[in-house]
C-alpha positions in Angstrom: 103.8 77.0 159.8 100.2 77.1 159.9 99.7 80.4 158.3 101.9 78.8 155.5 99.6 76.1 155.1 96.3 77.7 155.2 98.2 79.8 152.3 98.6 76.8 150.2 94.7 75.5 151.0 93.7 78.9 149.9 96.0 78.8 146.5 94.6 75.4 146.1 91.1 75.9 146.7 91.4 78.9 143.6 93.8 76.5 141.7 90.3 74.0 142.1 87.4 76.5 141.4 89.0 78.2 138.6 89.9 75.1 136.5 86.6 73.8 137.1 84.6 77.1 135.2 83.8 76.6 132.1 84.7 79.7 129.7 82.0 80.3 126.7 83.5 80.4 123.5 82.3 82.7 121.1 82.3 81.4 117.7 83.6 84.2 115.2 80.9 85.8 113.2 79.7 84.7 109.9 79.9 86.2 106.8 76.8 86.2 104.6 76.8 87.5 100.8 74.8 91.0 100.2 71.8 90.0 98.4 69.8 92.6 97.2 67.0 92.5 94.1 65.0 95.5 92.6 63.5 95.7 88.6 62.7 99.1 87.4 61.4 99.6 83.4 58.5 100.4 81.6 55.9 97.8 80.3 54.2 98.5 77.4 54.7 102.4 78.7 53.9 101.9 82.2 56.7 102.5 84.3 56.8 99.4 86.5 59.4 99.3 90.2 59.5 95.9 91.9 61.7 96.3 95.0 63.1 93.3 97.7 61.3 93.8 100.7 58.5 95.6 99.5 54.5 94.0 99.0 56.8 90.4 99.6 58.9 90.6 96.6 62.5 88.8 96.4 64.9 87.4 94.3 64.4 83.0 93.4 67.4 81.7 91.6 67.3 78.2 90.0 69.1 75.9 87.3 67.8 74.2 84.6 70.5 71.3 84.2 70.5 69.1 80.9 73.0 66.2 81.0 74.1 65.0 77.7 75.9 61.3 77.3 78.8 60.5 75.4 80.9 63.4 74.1 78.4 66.0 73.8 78.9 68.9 76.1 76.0 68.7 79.1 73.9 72.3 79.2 73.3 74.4 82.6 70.8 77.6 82.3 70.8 80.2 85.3 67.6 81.5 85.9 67.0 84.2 88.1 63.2 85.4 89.2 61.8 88.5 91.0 58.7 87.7 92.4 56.1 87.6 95.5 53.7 85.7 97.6 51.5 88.1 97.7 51.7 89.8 94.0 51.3 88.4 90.3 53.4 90.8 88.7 57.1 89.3 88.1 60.2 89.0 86.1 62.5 86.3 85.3 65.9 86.5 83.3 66.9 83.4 81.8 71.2 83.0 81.1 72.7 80.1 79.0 74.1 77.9 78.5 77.4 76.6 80.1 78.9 74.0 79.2 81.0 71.3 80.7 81.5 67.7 81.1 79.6 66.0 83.2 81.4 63.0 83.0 84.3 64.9 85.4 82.0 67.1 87.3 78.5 66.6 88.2 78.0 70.5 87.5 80.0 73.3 86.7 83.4 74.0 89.2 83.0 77.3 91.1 85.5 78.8 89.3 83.9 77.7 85.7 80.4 79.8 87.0 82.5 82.5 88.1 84.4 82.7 84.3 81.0 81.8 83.2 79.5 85.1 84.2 82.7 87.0 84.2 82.8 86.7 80.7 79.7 87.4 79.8 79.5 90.6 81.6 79.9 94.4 80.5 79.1 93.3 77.0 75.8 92.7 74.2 74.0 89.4 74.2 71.7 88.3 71.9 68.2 87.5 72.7 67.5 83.1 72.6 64.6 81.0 73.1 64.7 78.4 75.8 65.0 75.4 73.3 67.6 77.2 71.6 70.0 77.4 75.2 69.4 73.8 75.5 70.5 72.3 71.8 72.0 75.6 70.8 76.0 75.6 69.2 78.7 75.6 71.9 79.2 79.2 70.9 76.0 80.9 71.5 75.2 82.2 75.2 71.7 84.0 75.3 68.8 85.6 76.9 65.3 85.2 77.8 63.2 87.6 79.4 60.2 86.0 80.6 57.1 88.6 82.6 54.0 87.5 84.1 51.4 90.4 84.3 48.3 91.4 87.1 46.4 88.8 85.6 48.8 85.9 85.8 49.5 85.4 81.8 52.8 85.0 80.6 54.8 86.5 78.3 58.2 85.7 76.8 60.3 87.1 74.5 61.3 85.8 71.0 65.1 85.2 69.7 63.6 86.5 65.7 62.9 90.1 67.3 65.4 92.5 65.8 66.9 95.6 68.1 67.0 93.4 71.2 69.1 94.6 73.8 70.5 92.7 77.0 73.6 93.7 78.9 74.9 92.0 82.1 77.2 93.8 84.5 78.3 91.3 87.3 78.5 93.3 91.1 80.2 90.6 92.6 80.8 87.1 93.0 81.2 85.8 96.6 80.3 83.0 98.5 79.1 82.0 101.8 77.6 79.5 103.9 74.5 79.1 102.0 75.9 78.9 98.4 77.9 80.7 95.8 76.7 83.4 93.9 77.1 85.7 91.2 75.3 89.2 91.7 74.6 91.1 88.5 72.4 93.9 87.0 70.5 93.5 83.5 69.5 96.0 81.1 67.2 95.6 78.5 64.7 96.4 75.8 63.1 93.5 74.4 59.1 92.4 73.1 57.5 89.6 75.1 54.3 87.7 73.7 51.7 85.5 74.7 49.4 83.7 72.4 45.6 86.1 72.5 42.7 82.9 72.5 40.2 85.5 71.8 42.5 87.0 68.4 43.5 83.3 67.5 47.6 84.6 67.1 50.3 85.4 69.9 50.2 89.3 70.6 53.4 91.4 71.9 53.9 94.3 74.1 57.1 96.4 74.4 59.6 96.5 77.7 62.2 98.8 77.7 64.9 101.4 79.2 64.3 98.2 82.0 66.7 97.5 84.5 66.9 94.2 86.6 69.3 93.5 89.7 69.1 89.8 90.9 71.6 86.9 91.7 72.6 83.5 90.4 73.2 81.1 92.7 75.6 77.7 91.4 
């Protein structure tokens, strides 16, 4: 009889301890998007590599959002910049614009930007200004190319240049706990000018056979 009940104190005493640990629970790992960002091309003959990682360069996406009121379509450009910290040299590709109604939506659905960029991919588009993306025709998507050089200037291109070429191939479109995004890779050829103080007129120099992988981000 007593060995049965120091048995049972035993079973209890383990019945006690064990319910009283506490057992870590590993939360399952999180997926993150791939993001990588690299521009390769030649400006004005100089062949020019800008890579993630290296001398602090990355990829910066933003929106430019224009709300419109009463039945005209609101505009939303995706802009997409490789640039560092530490460098002046960088490059930013301009997309737009989308349209939808902000009336229903405060911006585009996810799977509007993904049929957004999904169309627009693996085919030409022209070459437009920034003003023209804004107040353009519902039809017209377009391209701006903007490049800032050692020196800081600016220089964008220009929708009246003929033989512009911009092509969009969308990697992937995925989504994680820091956004949605759409992961692409440009190729283009295209002028970009700034206006010369010292010649009094805007002045031009060629970048071509250039090829840009960056991300938008919704």
């Amino acid at each position: 009889m007593i060995k049965f009940i120091l048995g049972l104190s035993v079973v209890f005493t383990v019945f006690i301890f064990s319910s009283c640990i506490k057992h870590e629970v590993i939360p399952p790992p999180t997926s993150t998007v791939d993001l990588n960002c690299s521009f390769i091309g030649y400006v004005n003959g100089t062949q020019t590599e800008l890579t993630q990682n290296v001398l602090g360069y990355n990829a910066f996406p933003t929106n430019d959002k224009y709300i419109y009121a009463g039945t005209v379509l609101s505009r939303m450009l995706y802009i997409s910049e490789i640039r560092s910290i530490y460098q002046p040299q960088s490059f930013k590709l301009i997309l737009g614009s989308q349209l939808w109604d902000a009336a229903v939506a405060t911006e585009p659905t996810l799977s509007m930007f993904n049929d957004f960029h999904s169309t627009n991919s693996g085919i030409s588009l022209p070459f437009k200004d920034y003003a023209t993306m804004v107040n353009a025709n519902p039809s017209v998507v377009g391209v701006q190319v903007e490049y800032k050089d050692n020196n800081g200037v600016v220089w964008k291109s220009k929708e009246t240049d003929p033989g512009q070429i911009a092509n969009f191939t969308i990697l992937d479109q995925a989504s994680d706990n820091t956004g949605d995004y759409s992961i692409f890779e440009c190729s283009f050829s295209c002028l970009v000018w700034t206006y010369d103080v010292q010649l009094g007129q805007d002045v031009s120099i060629p970048i071509t056979n250039s090829k840009f992988r960056g991300w938008f981000r919704r």
